[in-house]
C-alpha positions, 0 to 999 in steps of 0.5 A, a space after each residue: 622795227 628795222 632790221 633783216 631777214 635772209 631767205 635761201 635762194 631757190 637757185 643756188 642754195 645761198 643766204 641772202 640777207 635783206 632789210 625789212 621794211 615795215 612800210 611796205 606792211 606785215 606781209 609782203 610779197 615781190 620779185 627779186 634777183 639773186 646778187 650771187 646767181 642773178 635768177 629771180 626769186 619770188 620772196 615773201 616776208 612776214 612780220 609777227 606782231 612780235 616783230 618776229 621776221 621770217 622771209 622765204 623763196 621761191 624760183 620765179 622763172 
């Protein structure tokens, strides 16, 4: 499967869209900044075995 997910930034409200990549497994976790306000969020994706993808965040700091 390839394709995105979006998570709302624990910051600053906005959708952020990012590519999946199943490589990295059906469940994933890591750190990322913002592109609009630049604060970290801790985002976690997880894939169904449907291919169904669902993404969320955190504030990390």
């Amino acid at each position: 499967m390839h394709g995105d997910a979006a998570y709302i930034c624990d910051a600053c409200g906005e959708e952020i869209v990012i590519p999946i990549d199943l490589s990295q497994g059906a469940h994933q976790e890591y750190v990322e900044d913002c592109p609009v306000c630049c604060r970290p969020n801790r985002i976690t994706l997880e894939v169904d075995e449907l291919g169904g993808a669902r993404a969320w965040a955190v504030g990390d700091g």
